[in-house]
N, C-alpha and C positions, 0 to 999 in steps of 0.2 A: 329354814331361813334361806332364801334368797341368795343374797349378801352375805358374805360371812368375811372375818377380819381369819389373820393367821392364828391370832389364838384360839381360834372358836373353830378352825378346820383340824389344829396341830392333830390330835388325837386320832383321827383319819390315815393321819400319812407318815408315808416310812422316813427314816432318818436322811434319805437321802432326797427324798420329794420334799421334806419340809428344810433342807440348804436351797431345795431350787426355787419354792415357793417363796424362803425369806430373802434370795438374792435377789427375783422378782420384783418384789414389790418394795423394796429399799433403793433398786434403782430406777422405778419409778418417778421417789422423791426428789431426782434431782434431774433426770433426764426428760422430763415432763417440761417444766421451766426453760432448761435450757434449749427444745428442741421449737419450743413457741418464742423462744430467742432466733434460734436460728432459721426460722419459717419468716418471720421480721423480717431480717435483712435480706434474703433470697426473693422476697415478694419486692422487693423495694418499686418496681416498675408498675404494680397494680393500683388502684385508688385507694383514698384513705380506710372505707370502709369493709373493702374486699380483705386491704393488707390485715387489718387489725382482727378478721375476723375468721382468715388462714391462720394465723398465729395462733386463737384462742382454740382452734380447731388441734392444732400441733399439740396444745398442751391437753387436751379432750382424747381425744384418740388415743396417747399414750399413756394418758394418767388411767384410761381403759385397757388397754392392753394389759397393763403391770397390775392394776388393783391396787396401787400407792393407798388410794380414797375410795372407801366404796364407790361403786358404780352410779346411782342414782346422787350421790353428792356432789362428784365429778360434773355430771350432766348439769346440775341445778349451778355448780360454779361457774359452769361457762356461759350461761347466763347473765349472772351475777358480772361477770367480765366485761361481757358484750353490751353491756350499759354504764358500767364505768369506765369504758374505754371508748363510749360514744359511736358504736356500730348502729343503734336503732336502740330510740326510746325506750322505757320501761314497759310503757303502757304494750308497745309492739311485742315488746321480749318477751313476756311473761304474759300477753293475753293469752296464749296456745293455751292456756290452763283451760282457759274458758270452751276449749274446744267441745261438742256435743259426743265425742269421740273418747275423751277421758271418763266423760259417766256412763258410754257403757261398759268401759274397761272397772269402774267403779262396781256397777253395779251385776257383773259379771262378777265378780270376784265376791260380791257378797252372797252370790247365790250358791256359789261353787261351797264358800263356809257352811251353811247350814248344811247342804247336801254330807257333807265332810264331817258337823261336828252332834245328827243326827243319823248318821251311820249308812245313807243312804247309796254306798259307794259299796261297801263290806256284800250287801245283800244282792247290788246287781253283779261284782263280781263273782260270788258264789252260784249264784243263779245260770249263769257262763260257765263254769265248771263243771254242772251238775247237767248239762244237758248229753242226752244216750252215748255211752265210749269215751267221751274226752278224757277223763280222771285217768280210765285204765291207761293209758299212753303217753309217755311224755315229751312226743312231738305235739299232740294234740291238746298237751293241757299247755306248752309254751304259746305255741297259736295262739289258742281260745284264749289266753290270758292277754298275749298282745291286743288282741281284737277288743277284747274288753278297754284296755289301756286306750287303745285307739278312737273308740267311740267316746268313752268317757273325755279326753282331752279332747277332742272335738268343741265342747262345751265350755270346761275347765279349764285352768291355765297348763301349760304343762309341766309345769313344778307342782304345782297343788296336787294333779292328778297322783305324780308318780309317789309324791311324801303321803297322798292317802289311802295309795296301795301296795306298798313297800310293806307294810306290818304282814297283809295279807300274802302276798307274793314269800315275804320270808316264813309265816306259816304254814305255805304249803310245800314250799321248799324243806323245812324242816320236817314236817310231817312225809311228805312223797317221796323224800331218799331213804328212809326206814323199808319202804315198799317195794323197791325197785328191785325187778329178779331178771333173769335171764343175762346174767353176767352180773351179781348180788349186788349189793350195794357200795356205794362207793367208800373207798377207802382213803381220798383225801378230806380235807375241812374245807376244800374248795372245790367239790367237784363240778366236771363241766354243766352239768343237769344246774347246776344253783347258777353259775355264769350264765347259761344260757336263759333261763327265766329270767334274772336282773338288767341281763344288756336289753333282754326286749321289750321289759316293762320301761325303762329310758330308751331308748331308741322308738318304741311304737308312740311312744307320748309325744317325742317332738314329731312324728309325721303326722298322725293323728291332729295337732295344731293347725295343720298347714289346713285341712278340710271346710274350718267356718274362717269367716272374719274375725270372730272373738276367740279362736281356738289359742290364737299365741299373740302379743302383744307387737311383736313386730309385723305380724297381718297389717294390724290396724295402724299401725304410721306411716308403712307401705300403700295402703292402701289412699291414704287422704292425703299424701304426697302425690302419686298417682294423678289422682279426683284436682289437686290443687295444679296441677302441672296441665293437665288435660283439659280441662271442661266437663270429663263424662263422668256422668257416676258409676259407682260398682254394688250394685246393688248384694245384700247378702246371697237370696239366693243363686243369682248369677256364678256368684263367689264360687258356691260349693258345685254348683253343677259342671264349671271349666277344674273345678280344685278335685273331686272325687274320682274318677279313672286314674287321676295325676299319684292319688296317695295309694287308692289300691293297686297298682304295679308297684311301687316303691313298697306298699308291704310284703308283697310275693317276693320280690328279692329279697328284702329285710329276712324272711321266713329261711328262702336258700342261703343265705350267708349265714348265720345266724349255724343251724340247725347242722351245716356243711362242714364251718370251723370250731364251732362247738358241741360236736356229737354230744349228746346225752350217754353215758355209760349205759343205760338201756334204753329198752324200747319200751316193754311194760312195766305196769305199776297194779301188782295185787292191793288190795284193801285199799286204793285211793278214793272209789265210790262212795266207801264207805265212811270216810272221816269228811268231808265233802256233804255228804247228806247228814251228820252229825252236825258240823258247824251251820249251816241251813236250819237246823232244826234249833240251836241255841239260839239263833237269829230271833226264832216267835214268829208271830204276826209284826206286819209293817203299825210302827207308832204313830202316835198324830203327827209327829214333828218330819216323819221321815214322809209322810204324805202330801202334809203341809209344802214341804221342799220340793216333789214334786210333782206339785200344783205350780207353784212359782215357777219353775224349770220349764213345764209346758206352756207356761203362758208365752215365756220369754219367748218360748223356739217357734209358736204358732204365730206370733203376731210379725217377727224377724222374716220367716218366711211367707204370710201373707202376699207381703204385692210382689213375691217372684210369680207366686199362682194365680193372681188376676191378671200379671202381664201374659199369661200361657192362657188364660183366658179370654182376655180381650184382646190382648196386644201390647207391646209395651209402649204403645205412642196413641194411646187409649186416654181419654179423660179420665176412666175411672182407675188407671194403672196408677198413673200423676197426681193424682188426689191422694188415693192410699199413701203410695208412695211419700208425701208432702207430711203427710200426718203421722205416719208410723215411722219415726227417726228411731234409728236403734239405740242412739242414747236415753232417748224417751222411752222406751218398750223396756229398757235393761233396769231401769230407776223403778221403773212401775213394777213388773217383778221385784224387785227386791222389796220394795213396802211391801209385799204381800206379804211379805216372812214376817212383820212386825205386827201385823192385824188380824194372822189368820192363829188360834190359838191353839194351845196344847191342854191348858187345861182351864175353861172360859171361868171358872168359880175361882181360880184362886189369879184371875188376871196374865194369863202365863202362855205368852206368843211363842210362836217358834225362833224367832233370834233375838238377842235383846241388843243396844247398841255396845255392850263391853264387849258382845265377841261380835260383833259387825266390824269392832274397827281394827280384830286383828289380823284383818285382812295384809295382804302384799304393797303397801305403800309405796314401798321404794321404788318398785315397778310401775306405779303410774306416776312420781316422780321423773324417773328415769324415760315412761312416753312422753308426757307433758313437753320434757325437754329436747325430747329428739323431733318431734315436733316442727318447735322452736327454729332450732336450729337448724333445720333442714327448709323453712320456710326464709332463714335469714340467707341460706347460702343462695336462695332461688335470688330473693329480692335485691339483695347488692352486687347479683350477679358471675360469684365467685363460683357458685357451681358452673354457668357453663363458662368461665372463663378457665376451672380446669379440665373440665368436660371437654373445650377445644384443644389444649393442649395434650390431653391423655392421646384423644383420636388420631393426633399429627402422629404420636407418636407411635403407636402400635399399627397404625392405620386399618383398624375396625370399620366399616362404614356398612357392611349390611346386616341386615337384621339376624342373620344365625351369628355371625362373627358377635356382636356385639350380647347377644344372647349367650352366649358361651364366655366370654368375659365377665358379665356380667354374674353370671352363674361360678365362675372357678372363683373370682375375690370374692365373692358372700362368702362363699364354703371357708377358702385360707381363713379369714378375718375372723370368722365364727367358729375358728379352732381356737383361737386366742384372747375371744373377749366375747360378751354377751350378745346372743341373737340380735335383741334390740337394740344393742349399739351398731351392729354389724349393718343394719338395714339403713340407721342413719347419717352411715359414712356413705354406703355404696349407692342408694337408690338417690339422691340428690343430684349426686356425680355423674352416673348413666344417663337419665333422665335429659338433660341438656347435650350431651354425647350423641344420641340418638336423634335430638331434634336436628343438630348440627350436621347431622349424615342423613337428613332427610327421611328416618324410619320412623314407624308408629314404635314412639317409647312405650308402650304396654306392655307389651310381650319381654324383651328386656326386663325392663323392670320388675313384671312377675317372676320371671328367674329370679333377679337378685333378694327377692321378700322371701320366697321358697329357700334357694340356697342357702341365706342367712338362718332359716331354723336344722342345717346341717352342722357339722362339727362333732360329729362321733368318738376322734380321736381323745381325747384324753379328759380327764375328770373334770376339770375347770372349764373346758369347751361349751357345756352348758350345766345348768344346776339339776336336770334329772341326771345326768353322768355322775355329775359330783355325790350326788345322795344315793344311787344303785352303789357307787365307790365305797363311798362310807360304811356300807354294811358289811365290806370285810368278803364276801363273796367273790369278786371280781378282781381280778389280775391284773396288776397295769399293764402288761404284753398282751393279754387276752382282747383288751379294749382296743389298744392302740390298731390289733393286727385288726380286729372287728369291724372296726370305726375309718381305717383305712380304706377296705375290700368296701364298703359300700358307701363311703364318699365317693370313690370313682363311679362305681355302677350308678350309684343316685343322682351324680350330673349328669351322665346319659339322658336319664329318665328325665329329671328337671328339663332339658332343652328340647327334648323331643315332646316330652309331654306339653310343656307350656306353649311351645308355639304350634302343635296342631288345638287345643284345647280352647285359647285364647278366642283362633276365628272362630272355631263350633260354637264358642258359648255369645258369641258376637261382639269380644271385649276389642278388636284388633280389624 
């Protein structure tokens, strides 16, 4: 789960994370209220609809930071606010739903299920494993498994990835510490070798995100904030071609940090080939339903990437670029894959598709909830002008005005913000905010902005930072000092990376 209340994490945490987690979230309930009280009267000098909609913003942000209200509740309350307090219409508030950008975050997420609840994750991870030496080593099966982590969230959200490789990841943890020789086996119930595979199956997942548009959900609100603020589209494959150098340096550090502060008790691992080609071989032959998925899977990635290859073909100021382009919306391309899952079947005599819709719908809800709204409210802050009315004031105040200064701002508050409350909310405070800042200083807000959508899937430090943190946590494997020191050492090296990489990447890919 996503979202989890304190009863449902208690079990997780030690006695004294669960005083910090219920003081947390109990003084949310009252500092949320009063802090959209005190945003009230400090705005007093802005217009009715900016002041009213700074306040609902006070109580949003905080009721996020603390966890008071689920995350995606919170989102949908302020909403709910911003129309009975007369900020903008109903019909305005709440069309974002209707955005072409929620279905294919919908139907991404239905594809990711079948992939997930026909096993098709279990077989490519295995498959990664089992390719010549990596088993015997266990730098080389940490790697290989992140890499795995990485391409797979590419695709899939990065929660889904990491809860559908977590069983796998602890299986081979359990089985590869039995193995380990040249300094025997370890002798704690936590040893670094299990640290080290957990933090990089949650850490590869959220970088791995940052490579497609639909890899992580704050891509995509970043991104049509962006497209809404700008004029110019971002085409997917664009996306990934500025986004892939960006994540593979950030995995190479990821790899030295990782491997530097979490030595493995050894180096080799006897008989790991071997259980490795066992579990492969329990696998079988690939199922209908795991073919079936995909099939849906490549349709999604062939048609998503289409008109980046006819713009490389013809041009991308080509008729036939703009055509394609016109017709193949990724919301349309994500929908159309996911019917396939419902008509291509597993067994055609007894009527029996590969998804049915009881488990389509138990997809991630709250999370496209939680888009919808951010959204919203990031189009409300453009239209009544309150983003660049604090956009100007931030600028006066720090005096940011060129494009690395502003970039690197942009870049450090994604990172803080995304230590303490979810990616996706992280990208709907700060990329709104920037966005006007940038215009205001006469720089192309792209660059910028991409920092802070990138940045926003940072937050390594601590369990709640994000929810693959929270679930590698959960397993008991990982140390909170092990995380913290982990998630520290490359938050910093990661902004490096994020500001250098985004603003040479940006002009090569021609976003800037």
């Amino acid at each position: 789960m996503t979202y989890r209340t304190l009863d449902e994490i208690r079990e997780t945490l030690s006695p004294a994370e669960e005083r910090f987690e219920r003081a947390r979230r109990t003084t949310g309930l009252w500092l949320a209220p009063l802090t959209g009280a005190g945003v009230w009267l400090a705005a007093s000098g802005l217009p009715g609809a900016q002041r009213g909609l700074a306040a609902i913003l006070g109580v949003v942000v905080v009721a996020w930071i603390t966890e008071a209200v689920p995350i995606p509740m919170t989102a949908t309350l302020g909403l709910a606010l911003c129309v009975l307090t007369g900020v903008a219409p109903a019909a305005e508030v709440f069309g974002a739903f209707a955005n072409p950008t929620i279905f294919l975050l919908i139907g991404s997420f239905v594809i990711a299920e079948a992939m997930t609840r026909h096993g098709l994750h279990r077989r490519f991870a295995y498959r990664m494993l089992s390719l010549p030496g990596v088993a015997a080593s266990t730098h080389r099966t940490i790697i290989v498994f992140g890499v795995t982590t990485m391409a797979l969230s590419a695709f899939v959200s990065n929660t889904a990835t990491t809860a559908m490789l977590l069983p796998t990841a602890l299986g081979v943890v359990s089985a590869l510490s039995g193995f380990m020789t040249a300094g025997g086996p370890a002798g704690s119930a936590r040893p670094r070798f299990a640290a080290a595979t957990m933090l990089m199956l949650a850490y590869s997942a959220s970088i791995g995100g940052l490579l497609t548009p639909i890899g992580s959900p704050p891509n995509l609100i970043g991104r049509r904030l962006i497209e809404d603020a700008t004029g110019r589209p971002i085409p997917f494959f664009t996306w990934v071609a500025a986004a892939a150098p960006i994540v593979l340096v950030m995995f190479a550090v990821l790899c030295v940090v990782l491997l530097r502060l979490n030595r493995p008790e050894s180096r080799r691992i006897d008989g790991a080939a071997a259980y490795v080609a066992a579990e492969r071989a329990r696998l079988g032959r690939m199922s209908a339903g795991e073919r079936n998925a995909l099939v849906a899977f490549g349709t999604a990635v062939t048609l998503w990437v289409l008109p980046g290859v006819v713009a490389l073909a013809a041009g991308d100021d080509s008729a036939a670029y703009r055509d394609v382009l016109a017709h193949l919306d990724e919301g349309a391309v994500a929908v159309l894959a996911a019917v396939l899952l419902f008509v291509l079947p597993v067994d055609w005599r007894a009527r029996r598709f590969t998804l049915t819709w009881n488990e389509a719908v138990r997809i991630d809800w709250g999370t496209i909830l939680l888009f919808g709204s951010g959204i919203a409210l990031g189009g409300l802050m453009s239209r009544t002008g309150l983003a660049a009315s604090v956009g100007d004031g931030v600028a006066g105040l720090l005096g940011a005005s060129s494009t690395l200064g502003l970039t690197v701002l942009a870049t450090v508050v994604a990172i803080v913000i995304s230590e303490t409350t979810s990616n996706t909310a992280s990208v709907g405070v700060v990329v709104p905010i920037i966005l006007p800042i940038a215009a205001a200083a006469g720089v192309d807000p792209v660059v910028p902005a991409l920092a802070a959508i990138f940045g926003a899937s940072y937050g390594f430090m601590l369990p709640v930072s994000t929810p693959p943190n929270a679930i590698v946590y959960g397993s008991g494997m990982v140390p909170i000092g092990r995380m913290l020191r982990s998630g520290l050492v490359f938050d910093v090296l990661g902004a490096i990376v994020i500001v250098a990489g985004v603003t040479l990447m940006a002009r090569l890919a021609g976003l800037a």
